[in-house]
C-alpha positions in Angstrom: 0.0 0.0 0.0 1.2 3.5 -0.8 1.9 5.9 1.8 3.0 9.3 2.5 5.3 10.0 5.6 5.4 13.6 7.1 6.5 15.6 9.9 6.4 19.4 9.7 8.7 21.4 9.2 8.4 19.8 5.5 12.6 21.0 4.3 12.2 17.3 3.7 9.3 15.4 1.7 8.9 11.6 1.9 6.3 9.0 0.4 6.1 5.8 -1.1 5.0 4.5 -4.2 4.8 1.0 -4.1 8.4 -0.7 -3.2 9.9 2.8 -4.1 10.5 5.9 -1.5 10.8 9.2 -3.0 12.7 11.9 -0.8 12.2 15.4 -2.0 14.7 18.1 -0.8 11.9 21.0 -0.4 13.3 24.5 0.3 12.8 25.4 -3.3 13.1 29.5 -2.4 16.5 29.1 -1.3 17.2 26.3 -3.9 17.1 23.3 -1.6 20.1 24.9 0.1 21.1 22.8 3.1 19.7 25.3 5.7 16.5 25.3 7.9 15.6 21.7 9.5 16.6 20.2 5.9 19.8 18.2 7.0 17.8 16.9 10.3 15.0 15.8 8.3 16.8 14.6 5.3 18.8 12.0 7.5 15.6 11.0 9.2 13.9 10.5 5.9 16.9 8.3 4.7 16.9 6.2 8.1 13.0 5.2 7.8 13.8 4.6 4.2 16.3 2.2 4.6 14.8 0.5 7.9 10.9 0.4 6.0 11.3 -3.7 4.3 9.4 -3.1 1.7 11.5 -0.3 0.3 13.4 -1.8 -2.5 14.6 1.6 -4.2 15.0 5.2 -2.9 14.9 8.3 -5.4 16.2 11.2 -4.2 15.3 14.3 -5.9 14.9 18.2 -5.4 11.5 20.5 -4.9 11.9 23.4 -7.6 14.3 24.0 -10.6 17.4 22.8 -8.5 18.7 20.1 -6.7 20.7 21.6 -4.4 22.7 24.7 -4.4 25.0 23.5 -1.0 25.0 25.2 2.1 23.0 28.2 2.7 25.3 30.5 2.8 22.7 33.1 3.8 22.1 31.6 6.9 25.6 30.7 8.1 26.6 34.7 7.3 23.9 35.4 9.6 25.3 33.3 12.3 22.0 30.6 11.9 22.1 26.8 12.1 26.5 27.3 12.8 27.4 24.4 14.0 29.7 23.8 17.3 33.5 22.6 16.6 32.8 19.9 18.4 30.0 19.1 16.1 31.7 19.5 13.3 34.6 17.0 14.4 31.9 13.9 14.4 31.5 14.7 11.4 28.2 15.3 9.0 25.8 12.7 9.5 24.5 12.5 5.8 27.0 10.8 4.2 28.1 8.5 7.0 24.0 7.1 6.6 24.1 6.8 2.6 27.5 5.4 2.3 26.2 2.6 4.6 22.9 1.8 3.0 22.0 -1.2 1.6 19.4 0.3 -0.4 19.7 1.5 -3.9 19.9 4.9 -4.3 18.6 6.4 -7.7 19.9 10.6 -7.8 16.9 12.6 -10.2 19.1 15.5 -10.8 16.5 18.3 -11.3 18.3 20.7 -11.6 21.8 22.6 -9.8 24.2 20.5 -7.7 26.7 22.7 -6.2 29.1 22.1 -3.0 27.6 20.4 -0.5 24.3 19.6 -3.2 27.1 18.3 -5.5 28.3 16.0 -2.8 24.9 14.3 -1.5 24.2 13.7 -5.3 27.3 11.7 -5.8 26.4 9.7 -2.8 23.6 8.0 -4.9 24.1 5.1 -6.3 22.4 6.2 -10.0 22.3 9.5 -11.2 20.1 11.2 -13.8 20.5 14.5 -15.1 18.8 17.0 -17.0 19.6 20.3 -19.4 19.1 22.2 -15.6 21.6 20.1 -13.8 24.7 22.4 -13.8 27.2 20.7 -11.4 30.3 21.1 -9.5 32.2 21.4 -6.2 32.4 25.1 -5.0 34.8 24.4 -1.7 38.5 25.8 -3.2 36.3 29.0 -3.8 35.5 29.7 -0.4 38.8 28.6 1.0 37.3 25.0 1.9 37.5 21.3 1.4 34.8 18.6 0.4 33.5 17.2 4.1 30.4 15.2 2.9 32.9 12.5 0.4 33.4 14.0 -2.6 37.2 13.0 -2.2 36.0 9.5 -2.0 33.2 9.3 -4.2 34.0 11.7 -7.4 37.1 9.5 -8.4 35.1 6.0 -8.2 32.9 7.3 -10.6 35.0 9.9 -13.0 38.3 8.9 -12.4 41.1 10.4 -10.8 41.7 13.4 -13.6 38.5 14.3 -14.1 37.8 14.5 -10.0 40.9 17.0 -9.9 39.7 19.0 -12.6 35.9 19.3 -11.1 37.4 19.8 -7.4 40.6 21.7 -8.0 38.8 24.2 -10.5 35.7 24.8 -8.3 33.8 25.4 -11.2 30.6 24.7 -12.2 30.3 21.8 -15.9 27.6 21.3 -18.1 25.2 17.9 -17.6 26.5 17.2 -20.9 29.7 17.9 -19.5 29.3 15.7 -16.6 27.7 13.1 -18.2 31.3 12.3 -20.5 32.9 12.2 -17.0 30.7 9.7 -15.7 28.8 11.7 -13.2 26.0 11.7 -14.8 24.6 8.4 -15.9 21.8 9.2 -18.4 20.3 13.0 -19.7 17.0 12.7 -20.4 14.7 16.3 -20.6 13.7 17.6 -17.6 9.6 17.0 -17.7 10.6 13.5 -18.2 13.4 13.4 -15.7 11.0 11.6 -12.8 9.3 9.4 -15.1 12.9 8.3 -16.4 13.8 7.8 -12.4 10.7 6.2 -11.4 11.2 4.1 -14.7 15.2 2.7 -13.7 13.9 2.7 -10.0 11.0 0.0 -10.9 13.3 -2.1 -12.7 15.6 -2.4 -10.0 12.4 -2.7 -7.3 10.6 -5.8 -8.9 14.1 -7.8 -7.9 14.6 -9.7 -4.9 14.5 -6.9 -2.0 17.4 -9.1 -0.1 19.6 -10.0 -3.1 19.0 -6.1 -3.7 20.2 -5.5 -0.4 23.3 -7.8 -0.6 24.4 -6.6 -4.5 24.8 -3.0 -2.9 26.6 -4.4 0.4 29.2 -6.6 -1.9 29.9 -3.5 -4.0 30.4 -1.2 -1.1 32.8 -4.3 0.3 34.7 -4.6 -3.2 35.6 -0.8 -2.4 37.7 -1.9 0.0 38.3 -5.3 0.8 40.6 -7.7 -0.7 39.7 -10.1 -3.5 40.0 -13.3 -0.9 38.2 -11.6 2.1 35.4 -10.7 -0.9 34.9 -13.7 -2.2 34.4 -15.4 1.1 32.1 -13.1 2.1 30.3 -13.1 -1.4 29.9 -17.2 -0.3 28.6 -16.9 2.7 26.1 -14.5 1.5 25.4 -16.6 -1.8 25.1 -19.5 0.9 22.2 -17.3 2.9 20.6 -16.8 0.4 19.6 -19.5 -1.1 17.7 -20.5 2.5 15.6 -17.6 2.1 11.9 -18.0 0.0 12.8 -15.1 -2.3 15.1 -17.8 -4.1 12.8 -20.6 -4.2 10.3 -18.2 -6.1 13.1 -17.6 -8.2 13.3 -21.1 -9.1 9.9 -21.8 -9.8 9.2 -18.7 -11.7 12.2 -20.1 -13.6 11.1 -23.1 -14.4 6.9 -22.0 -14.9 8.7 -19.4 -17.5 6.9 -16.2 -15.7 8.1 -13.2 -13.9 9.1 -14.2 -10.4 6.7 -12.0 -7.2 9.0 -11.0 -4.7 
């Protein structure tokens, strides 16, 4: 059953459509800018996301004609929402929860991704793009680095050049642009851009929601681990699997030649 999950203030829109949860950055007169309660609720939106079962896919998209212009710089000059040193040394809390989830994340890319914006977009798993979706990492303008994991992220998916020319220049690149580098997985215009991402997202959702969960994890792992330690893990969970019911529908959807029902 659909559902819509809400808690004022609304910096943040979540519901569900079927297996797939669409978060909405929605502080669309200051650009989605990460000011207000949006951070707060955007995290909260992400945890009862990934802990909701019958979530299978998670677009994350912004209210407006961009995605997310970074930090709202009007606010911190005016001395709001600054956080405490002490804060700031445990770190932000939005990338430690989406590089950890197991459940896909698809980026609709609505519009600008700068800074910050530019960083929470490359934590999705899938991103698609439209003409509006300038992008790039501000931080060497203002005399800063990338805290949310662009360092990380940005040379996974453009390579090592191409993540020193986006974050060294502090410029902002075309989607076009963008999409040679890799940051951008597919263009499409931008009054088809949710169709296009509720489109990908139900082809990914109709799969095995565990499987689903266990791809991501093994990617994540492969990040980092070593081929051995990966491929006795990948066992083990191969193993698991094949206990669970989601696998023996598998099978007989196989063999009855029909689309299995997860």
């Amino acid at each position: 059953m659909d559902r819509t999950v809400a808690s004022p203030p609304k910096d943040v829109l979540h519901q569900r459509e079927g297996h797939v949860a669409i978060i909405t950055l929605n502080r669309p007169q200051r650009r989605n800018a990460l000011g207000g309660t949006l951070m707060a609720d955007l995290n909260a939106a992400l945890r009862d996301a990934e802990a909701d079962h019958d979530v299978r896919c998670i677009i994350l998209t912004g209210a407006g004609d961009a995605f997310c212009a970074g930090l709202d710089m009007k606010e911190r000059g005016a001395g709001v929402n600054t956080p405490s040193w002490r804060k700031r040394l445990k770190g932000l809390e939005t990338p430690k929860i989406m590089l950890a989830m197991h459940t896909p994340i698809v980026g609709a890319i609505n519009g600008a991704a700068a800074g910050a914006g530019f960083e929470i977009a490359l934590l999705c798993d899938y991103r698609i793009g439209c003409e509006r979706s300038r992008m790039g990492d501000l931080h060497v303008k203002r005399g800063l680095i990338q805290d949310a994991g662009a360092a990380v992220t940005l040379p996974r998916v453009a390579g090592w050049a191409n993540a020193c020319k986006i974050l060294l220049t502090g410029e902002m690149f075309s989607p076009q642009e963008m999409e040679r580098m890799g940051v951008l997985n597919e263009l499409v215009s931008a009054d088809a851009l949710m169709d296009a991402a509720r489109s990908f997202a139900g082809r990914i959702a109709v799969n095995s929601p565990l499987a689903l969960r266990m791809t991501k994890r093994l990617l994540r792992m492969a990040q980092r681990a070593d081929h051995d330690v990966y491929l006795d893990y990948a066992m083990l969970m191969m193993g698991a699997l094949q206990q669970e019911d989601d696998f023996k529908e598998g099978l007989r959807a196989f063999a009855e030649k029909r689309e299995p029902k997860f």
